[in-house]
Every structure is written in structure tokens, then in C-alpha cells.
C-alpha positions as CSV (number, residue, x, y, z in Angstrom):
1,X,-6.4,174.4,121.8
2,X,-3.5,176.8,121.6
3,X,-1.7,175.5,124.8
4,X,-1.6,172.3,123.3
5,X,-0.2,172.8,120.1
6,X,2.6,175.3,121.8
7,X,3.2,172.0,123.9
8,X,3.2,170.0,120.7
9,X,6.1,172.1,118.9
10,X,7.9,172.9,122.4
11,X,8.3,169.3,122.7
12,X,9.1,168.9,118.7
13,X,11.4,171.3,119.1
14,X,13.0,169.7,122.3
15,X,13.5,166.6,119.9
16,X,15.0,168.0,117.0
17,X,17.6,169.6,119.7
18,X,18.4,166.6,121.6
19,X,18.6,164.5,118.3
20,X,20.9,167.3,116.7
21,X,22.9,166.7,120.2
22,X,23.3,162.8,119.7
23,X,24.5,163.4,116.0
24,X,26.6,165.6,117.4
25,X,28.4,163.3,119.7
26,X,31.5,161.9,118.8
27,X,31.5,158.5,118.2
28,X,34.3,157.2,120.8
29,X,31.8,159.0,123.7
30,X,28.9,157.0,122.1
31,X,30.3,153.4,121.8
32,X,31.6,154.1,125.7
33,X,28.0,154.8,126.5
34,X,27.0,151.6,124.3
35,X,24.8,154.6,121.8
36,X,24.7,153.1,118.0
37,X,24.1,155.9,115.8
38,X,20.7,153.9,114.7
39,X,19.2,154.2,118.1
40,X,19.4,158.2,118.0
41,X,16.2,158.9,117.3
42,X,14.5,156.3,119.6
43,X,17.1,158.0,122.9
44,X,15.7,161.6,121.7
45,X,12.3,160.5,121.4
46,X,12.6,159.0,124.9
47,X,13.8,161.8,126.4
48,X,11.4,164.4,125.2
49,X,8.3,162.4,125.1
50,X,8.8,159.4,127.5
51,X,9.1,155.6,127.2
């Protein structure tokens, strides 16, 4: 029970960090990688928990 909810906020945690990344980005380095600041959360989620 306690493994999974330290997996739960390790991966929460993850997210909040790679989101705060994206926002992070500047804006010319997103529109070359073709990132709208809308899809943010969707990439982090993405990257932490899978597709």
C-alpha cells in the first residue's frame, strides 16, 4: 500500500517538474519544436505517465 502511493507522488511530482520545465521554455524553442503552450500539460503527462 505504501510503495504505491510513494510511486503515486514520485510520479506527481515528476509531472509538476516537467510541466514547470515546459512553462519554463521560451517560446521561440517551443514553436521550433511545433509545442503550443496549451499542449503542456498533455507532453508532461506523457512523459511521466505514458501515452
Amino acid at each position: 500500500m505504501f510503495t504505491s502511493l510513494r510511486s503515486r507522488l514520485e510520479k506527481r511530482a515528476r509531472y509538476n517538474r516537467t510541466l514547470a520545465e515546459l512553462r519554463a521554455m521560451p517560446r521561440d524553442v517551443a514553436a521550433d519544436l511545433d509545442f503550443a503552450p496549451a499542449d503542456f500539460p498533455r507532453i508532461a503527462r506523457t512523459a511521466v505517465y505514458g501515452a
